[in-house]
C-alpha positions as CSV (number, residue, x, y, z in Angstrom):
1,X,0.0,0.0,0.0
2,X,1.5,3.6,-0.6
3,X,1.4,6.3,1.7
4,X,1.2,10.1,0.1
5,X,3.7,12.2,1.6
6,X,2.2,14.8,4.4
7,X,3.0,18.0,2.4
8,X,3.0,19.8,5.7
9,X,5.7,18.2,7.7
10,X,7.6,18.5,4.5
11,X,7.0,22.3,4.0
12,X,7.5,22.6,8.4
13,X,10.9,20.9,7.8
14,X,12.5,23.0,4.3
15,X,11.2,26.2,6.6
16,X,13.3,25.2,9.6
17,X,16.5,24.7,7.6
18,X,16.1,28.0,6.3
19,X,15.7,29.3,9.2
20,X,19.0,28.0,10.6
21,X,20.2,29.2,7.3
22,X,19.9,32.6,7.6
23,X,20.7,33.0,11.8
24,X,23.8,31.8,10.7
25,X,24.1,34.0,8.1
26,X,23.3,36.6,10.5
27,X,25.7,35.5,13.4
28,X,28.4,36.0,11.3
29,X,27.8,39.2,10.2
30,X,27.2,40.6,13.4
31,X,30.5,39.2,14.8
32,X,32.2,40.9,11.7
33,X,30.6,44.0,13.0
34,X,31.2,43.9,16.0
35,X,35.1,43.0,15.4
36,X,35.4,45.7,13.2
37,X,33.6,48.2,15.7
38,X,36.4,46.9,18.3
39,X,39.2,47.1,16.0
40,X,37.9,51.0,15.2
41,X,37.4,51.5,19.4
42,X,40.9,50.3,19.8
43,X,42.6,52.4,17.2
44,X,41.3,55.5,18.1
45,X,41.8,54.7,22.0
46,X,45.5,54.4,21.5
47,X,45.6,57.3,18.6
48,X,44.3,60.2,21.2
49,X,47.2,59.4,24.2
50,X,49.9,59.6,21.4
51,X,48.4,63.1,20.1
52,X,47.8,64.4,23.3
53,X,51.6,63.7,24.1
54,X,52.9,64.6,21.0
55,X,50.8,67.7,21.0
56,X,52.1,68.5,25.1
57,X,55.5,67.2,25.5
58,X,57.3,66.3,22.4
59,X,59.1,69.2,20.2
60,X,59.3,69.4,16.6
61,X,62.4,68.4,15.3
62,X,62.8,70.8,12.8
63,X,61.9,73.7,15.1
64,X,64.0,75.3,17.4
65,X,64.4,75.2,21.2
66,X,63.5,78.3,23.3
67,X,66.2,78.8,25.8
68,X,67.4,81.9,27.8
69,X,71.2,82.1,27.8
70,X,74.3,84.3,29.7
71,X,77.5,85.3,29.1
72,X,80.4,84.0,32.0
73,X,81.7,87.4,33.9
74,X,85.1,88.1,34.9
75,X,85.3,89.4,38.2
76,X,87.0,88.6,41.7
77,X,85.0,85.6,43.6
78,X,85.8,85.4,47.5
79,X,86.1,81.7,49.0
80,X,84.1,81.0,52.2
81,X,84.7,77.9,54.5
82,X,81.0,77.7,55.8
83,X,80.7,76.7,59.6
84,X,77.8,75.8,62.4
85,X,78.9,77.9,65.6
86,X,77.4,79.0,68.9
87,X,77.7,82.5,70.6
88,X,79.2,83.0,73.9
89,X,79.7,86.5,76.0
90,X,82.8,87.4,75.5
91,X,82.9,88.3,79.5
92,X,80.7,87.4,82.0
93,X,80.7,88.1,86.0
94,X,78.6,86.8,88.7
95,X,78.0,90.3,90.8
96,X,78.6,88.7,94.4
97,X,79.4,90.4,98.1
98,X,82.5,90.8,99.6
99,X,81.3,91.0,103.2
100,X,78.5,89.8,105.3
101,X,75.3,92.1,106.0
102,X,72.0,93.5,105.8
103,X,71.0,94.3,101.6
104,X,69.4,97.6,102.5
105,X,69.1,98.7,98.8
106,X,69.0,97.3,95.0
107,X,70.0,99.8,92.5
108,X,69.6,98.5,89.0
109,X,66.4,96.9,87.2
110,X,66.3,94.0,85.7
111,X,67.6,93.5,81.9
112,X,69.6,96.8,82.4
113,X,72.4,98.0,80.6
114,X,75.4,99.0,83.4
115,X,78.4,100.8,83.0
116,X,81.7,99.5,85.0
117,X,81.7,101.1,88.4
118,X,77.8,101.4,88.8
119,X,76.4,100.5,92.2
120,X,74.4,97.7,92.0
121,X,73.3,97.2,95.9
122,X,74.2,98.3,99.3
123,X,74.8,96.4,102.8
124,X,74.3,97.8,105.7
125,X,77.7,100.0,106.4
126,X,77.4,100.4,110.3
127,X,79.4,97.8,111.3
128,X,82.3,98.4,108.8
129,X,82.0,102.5,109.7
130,X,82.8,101.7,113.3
131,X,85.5,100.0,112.8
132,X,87.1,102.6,110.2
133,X,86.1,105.4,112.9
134,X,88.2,103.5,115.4
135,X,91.2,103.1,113.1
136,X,91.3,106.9,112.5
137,X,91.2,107.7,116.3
138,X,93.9,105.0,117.0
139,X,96.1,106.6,114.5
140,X,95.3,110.1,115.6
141,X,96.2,108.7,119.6
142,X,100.2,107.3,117.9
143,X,100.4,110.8,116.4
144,X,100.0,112.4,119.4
145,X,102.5,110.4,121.3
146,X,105.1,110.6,118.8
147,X,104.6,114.4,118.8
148,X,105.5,114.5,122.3
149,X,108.6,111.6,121.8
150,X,109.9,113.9,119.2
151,X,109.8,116.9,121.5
152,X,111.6,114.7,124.3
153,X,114.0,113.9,122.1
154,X,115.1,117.2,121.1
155,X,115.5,118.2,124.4
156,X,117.6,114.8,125.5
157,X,119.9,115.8,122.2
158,X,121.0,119.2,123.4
159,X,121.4,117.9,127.2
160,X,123.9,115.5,125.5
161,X,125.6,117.9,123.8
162,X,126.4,120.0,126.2
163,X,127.3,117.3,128.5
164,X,124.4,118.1,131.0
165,X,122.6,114.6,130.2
166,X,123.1,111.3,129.6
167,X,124.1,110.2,125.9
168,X,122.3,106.9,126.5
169,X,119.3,108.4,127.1
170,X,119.0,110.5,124.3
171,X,119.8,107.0,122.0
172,X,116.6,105.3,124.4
173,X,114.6,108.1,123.2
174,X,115.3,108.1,119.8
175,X,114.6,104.4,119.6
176,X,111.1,105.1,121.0
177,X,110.1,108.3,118.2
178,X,111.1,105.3,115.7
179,X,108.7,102.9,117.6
180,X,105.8,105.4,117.5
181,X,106.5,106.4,114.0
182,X,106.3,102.1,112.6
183,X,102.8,102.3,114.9
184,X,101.5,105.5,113.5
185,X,102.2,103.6,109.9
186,X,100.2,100.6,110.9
187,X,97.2,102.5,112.2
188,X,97.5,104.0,108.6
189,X,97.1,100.5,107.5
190,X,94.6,99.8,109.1
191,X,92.6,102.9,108.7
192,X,93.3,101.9,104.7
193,X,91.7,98.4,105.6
194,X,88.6,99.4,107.5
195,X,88.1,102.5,104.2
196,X,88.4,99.5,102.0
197,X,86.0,96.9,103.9
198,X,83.5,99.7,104.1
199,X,83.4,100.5,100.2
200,X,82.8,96.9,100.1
201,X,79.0,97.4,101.0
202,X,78.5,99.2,97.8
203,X,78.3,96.5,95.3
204,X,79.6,97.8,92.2
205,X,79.7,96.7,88.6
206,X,83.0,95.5,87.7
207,X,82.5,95.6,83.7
208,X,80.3,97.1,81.9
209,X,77.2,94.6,79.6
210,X,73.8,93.8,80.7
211,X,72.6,92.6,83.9
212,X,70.3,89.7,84.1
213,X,67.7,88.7,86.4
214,X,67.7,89.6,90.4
215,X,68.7,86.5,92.9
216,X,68.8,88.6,96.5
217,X,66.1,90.4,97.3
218,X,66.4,93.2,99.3
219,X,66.2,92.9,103.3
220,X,67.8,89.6,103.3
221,X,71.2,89.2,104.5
222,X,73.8,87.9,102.3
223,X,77.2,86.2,102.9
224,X,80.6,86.5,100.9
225,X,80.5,82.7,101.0
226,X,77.6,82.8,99.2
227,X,77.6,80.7,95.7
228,X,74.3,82.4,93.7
229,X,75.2,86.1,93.7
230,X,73.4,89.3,93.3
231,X,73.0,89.1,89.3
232,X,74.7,88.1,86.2
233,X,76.4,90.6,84.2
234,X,77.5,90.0,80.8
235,X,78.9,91.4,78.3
236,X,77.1,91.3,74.6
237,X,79.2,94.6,72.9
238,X,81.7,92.8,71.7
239,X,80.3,89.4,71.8
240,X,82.1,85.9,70.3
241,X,81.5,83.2,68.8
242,X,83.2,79.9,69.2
243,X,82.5,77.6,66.0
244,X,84.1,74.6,64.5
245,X,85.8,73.5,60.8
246,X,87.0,70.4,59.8
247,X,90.5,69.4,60.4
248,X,90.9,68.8,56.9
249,X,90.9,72.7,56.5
250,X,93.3,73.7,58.9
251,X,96.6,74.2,57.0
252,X,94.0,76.5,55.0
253,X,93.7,78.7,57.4
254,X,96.6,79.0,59.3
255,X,98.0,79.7,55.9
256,X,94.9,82.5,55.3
257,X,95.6,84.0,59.0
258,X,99.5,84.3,58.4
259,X,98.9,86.7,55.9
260,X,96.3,88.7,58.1
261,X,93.4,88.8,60.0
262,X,90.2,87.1,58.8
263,X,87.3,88.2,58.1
264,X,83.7,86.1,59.7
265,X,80.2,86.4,59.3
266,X,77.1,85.6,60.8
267,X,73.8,84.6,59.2
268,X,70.4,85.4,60.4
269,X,67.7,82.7,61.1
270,X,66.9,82.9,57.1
271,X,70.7,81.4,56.6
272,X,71.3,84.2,54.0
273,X,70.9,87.7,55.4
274,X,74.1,88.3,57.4
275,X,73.4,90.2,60.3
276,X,77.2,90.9,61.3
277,X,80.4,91.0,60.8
278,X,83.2,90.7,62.9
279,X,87.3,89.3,63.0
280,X,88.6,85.7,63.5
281,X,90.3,86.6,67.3
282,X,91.6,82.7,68.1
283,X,92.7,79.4,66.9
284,X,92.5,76.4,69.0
285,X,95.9,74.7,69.6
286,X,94.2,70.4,68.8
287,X,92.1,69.2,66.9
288,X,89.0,67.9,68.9
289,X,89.3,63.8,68.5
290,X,85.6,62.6,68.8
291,X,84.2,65.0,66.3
292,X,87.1,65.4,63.8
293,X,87.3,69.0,63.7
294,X,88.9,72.6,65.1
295,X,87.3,75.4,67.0
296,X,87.6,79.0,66.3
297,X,87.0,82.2,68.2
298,X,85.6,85.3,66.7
299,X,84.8,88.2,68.1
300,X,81.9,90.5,66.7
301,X,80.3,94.4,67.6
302,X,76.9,93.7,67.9
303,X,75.9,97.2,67.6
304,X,72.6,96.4,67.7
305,X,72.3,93.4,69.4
306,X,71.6,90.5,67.7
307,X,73.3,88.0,68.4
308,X,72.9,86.5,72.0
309,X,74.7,84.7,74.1
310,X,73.7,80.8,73.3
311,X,72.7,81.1,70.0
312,X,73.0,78.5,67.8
313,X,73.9,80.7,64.1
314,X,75.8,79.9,61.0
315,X,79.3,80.8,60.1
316,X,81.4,81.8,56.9
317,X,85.0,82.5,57.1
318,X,86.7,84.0,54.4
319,X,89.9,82.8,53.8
320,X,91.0,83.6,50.3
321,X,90.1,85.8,47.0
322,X,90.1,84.3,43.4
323,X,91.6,87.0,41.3
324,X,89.8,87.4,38.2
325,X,87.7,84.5,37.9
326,X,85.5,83.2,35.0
327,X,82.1,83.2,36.9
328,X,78.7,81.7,35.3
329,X,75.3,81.4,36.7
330,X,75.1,77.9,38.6
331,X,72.1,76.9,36.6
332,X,74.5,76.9,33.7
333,X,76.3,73.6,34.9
334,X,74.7,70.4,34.0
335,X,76.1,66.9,35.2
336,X,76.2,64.1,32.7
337,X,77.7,60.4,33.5
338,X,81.3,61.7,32.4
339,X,80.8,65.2,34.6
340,X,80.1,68.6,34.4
341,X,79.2,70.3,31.1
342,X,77.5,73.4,29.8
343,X,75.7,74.2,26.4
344,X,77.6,76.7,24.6
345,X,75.6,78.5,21.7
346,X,78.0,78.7,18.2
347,X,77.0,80.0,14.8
348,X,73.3,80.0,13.9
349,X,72.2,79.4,17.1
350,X,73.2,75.6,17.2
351,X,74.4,74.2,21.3
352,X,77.8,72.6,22.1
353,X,77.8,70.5,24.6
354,X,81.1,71.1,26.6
355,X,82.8,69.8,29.4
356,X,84.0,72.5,32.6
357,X,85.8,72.7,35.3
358,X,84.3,74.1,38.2
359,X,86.4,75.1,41.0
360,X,83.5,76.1,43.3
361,X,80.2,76.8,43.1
362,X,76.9,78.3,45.5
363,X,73.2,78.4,44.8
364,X,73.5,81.4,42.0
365,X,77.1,81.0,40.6
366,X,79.9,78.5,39.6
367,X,83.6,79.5,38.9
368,X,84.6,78.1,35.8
369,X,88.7,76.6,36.2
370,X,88.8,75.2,32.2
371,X,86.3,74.6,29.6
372,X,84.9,78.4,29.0
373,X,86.0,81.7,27.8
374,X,84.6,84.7,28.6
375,X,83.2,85.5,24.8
376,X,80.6,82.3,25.3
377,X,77.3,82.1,25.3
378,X,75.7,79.2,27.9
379,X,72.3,78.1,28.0
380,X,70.5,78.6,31.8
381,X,67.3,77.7,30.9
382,X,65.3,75.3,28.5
383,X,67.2,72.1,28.8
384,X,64.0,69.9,28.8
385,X,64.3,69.7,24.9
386,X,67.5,70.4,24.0
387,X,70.5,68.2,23.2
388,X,73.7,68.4,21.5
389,X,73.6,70.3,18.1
390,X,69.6,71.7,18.5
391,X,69.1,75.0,17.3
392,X,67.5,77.3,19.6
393,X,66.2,80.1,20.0
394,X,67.1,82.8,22.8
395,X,64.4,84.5,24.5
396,X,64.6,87.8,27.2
397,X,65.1,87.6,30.4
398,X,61.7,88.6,31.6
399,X,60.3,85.7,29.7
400,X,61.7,83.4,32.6
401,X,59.3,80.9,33.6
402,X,57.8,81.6,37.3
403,X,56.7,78.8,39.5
404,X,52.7,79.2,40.4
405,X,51.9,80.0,43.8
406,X,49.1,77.5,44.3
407,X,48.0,74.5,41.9
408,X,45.5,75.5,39.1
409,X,42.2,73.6,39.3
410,X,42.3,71.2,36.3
411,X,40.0,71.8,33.3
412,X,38.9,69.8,30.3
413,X,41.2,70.5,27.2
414,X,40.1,72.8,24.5
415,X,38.0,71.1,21.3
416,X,40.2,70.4,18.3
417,X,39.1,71.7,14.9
418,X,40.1,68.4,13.5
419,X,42.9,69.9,10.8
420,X,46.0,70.0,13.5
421,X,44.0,68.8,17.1
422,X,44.4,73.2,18.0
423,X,41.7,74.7,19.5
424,X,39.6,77.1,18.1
425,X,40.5,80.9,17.6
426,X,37.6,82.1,19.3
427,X,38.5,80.0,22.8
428,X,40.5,81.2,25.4
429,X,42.1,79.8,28.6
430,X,39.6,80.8,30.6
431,X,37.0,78.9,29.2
432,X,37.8,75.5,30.3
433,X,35.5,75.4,33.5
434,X,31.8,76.6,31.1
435,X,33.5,74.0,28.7
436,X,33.3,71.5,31.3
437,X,29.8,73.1,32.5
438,X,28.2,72.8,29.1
439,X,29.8,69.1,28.7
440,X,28.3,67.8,31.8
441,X,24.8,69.6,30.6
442,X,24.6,67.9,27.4
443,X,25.4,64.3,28.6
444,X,22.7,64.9,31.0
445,X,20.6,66.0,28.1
446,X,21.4,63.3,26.2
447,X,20.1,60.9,29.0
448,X,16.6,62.5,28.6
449,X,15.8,62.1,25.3
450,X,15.6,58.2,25.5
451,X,13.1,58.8,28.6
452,X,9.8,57.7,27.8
453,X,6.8,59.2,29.8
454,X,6.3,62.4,32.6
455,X,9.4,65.3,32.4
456,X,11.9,64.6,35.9
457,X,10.5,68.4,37.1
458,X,8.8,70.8,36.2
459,X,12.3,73.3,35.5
460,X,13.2,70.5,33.1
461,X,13.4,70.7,29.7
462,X,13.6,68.8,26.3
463,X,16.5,68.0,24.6
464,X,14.7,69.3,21.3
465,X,13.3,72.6,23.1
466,X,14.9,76.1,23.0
467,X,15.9,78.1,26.2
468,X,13.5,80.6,27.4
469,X,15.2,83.7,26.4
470,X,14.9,82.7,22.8
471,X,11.3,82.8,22.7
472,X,10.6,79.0,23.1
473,X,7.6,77.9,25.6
474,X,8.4,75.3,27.9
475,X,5.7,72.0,28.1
């Protein structure tokens, strides 16, 4: 028996291979899109990094550098050995009492300047007066005796002489004028002692510098055994101040100091005003064995007082002039693996690269030993892009770059045109924060227009409408 074909299940099955047919068809295409899409992504992903650098950082190779540039000076360069020091008083006198007694009075203030010979406090002179009263009289009560000896003896001289007395006795008395005359001198002493013991009660300054603060009161009674003392006095005009160099410098300056005396100075807290300027005064005789170096003494005016005892300041000694030196600004001198160098600009503006010698060198010029001459022309700035044989170009002075104050706030980059990735002429530097402003308003914006149903507010509007001031009406 035959069966007839169901037409149906024939028609079902050619549909379903044709189906599978064309989703594979369709597969592929869409993974050839998509690859392509990613291949496009990925070009342009690693295109704009490479502009943006090439556009910042790199420089042209056919244009030139901007540099500023200097020409070396010829002039006389003074050599400093540079030291850490502290300064010390160059006198100073604890004011204490030379006898016991009663402080009845303090004559100076606190923080005062005194002058040698000032009284600074009295003690009670009644004791001391007593005893130089009774030294006067005793000497006065000698003199009157040996008045009278001296009379007797005159008179025993003649009796001798005319044989009416005894010689002997005349010789007794003459013994005893001498007697009264070694007493009379010892009252004298010790009138002189009792004058001096009583001046003693007046304390007086013994040099002349500042006085510090007050340790005796007055009304207490102070000793000569006493350790603390009235008050401090010390000297601060002149004033010293004992610092130290390295022993590897000392036949440097003993050499320096042979030929005269040595100029120091002293920097203020800043470590580059100097404040003062004095004369090196003193050498230590050895070297000090746990640090390694030698202490020096130099002694300073301080006319207006500032430096203070116990300060901690730094030193420069001067020990030597270089005589006609080839000086170049320090930003000049570059270091490369083989050492120092400096870009000298030749004909048409092309750089050198030379090596220097540089015997010494601070934070705003170098001294140039070999290498240089004085009709050179060195880069000092603009060595970011510039290598041996670039051509430059020099600019002015004023056209120094200055360092900013305070971080800028970062803005988006300016649009490119598309013909070179330059902005615009109509943009400016200041437009970068409405840049990023309008840039964050139309991705917002954008997020809108795929929204389906009510506005977010009522201040909202479409992405299709006009602003208000242009006449458009809001929904």
């Amino acid at each position: 028996m035959l069966f007839k074909p169901d037409t149906k299940d024939g028609a079902k099955a050619g549909t379903a291979k044709k189906s599978r047919g064309r989703g594979f068809v369709m597969t592929l295409i869409t993974l050839a899109i998509l690859g392509g899409l990613g291949y496009l992504g990925w070009t342009v992903m690693h295109q704009q990094p490479q502009q943006a650098a090439g556009g910042r950082g790199q420089q042209r190779p056919d244009l030139p550098v901007p540099v500023l540039a200097a020409t070396p000076k010829v002039q006389d360069v003074p050599v400093y050995l540079d030291g850490v020091g502290a300064i010390r008083a160059l006198n100073t006198v604890t004011v204490r009492s030379q006898v016991d007694g009663k402080l009845i009075a303090v004559k100076f203030t606190e923080s005062q300047d005194v002058k040698k010979g000032d009284v600074l406090g009295e003690i009670d002179p009644a004791l001391y007066q007593a005893t130089y009263d009774q030294a006067v009289a005793k000497k006065a009560q000698d003199e009157a005796q040996l008045a009278n000896q001296r009379i007797d003896l005159t008179r025993y001289e003649q009796l001798a002489a005319s044989n009416a007395g005894s010689k002997q006795q005349a010789d007794t008395q003459r013994a005893a004028v001498a007697q009264t005359e070694a007493l009379v001198k010892a009252d004298q002493a010790a009138i002189d002692n009792a004058a001096a013991t009583l001046s003693y009660t007046k304390i007086v300054a013994p040099l002349s510098g500042r006085v510090g603060l007050r340790q005796v009161d007055q009304g207490n009674i102070i000793h000569a055994s006493d350790t603390t003392g009235l008050v401090v006095i010390t000297q601060l005009q002149p004033i010293a101040v004992w610092f130290s160099l390295p022993q590897q410098q000392i036949m440097r300056v003993n050499a320096a100091a042979a030929k005269g005396a040595l100029s120091v100075d002293v920097f203020g807290n800043d470590g580059v005003t100097v404040i003062d300027t004095g004369k090196l005064t003193g050498i230590d005789n050895q070297v000090d064995q746990t640090t390694g170096t030698l202490r020096l003494k130099a002694e300073f005016p301080n006319a207006n007082y500032q430096l203070w005892p116990g300060q901690f300041v730094n030193v420069r000694l001067k020990v030597e002039t270089l005589n006609q030196a080839l000086v170049v600004p320090t930003s000049a001198v570059q270091r490369g693996p083989i050492g120092t160098f400096s870009y000298v600009i030749g004909e048409d503006n092309v750089v050198t690269a030379k090596p220097v010698t540089v015997t010494q060198q601070n934070e705003h010029d170098a001294v140039i030993a070999s290498g240089l001459t004085a009709h050179d022309k060195v880069v000092t700035t603009g060595f970011a892009n510039l290598s041996d044989g670039s051509k430059v170009v020099i600019g002015r002075d004023e056209q120094t770059p200055s360092a900013d104050l305070a971080p800028r706030k970062r803005t988006r980059a300016p649009q490119a045109d598309g013909k070179g990735g330059q902005a615009k002429d109509g943009q400016k530097d200041g437009q970068g924060k409405d840049g990023e402003f309008r840039a964050k308003r139309k991705s917002s914006e954008g997020d809108q227009k795929g929204q389906t149903g009510p506005a977010p507010g009522p201040g909202a509007q479409p992405s299709g409408a006009q602003p208000s001031g242009s006449g458009a009406k809001q929904p």
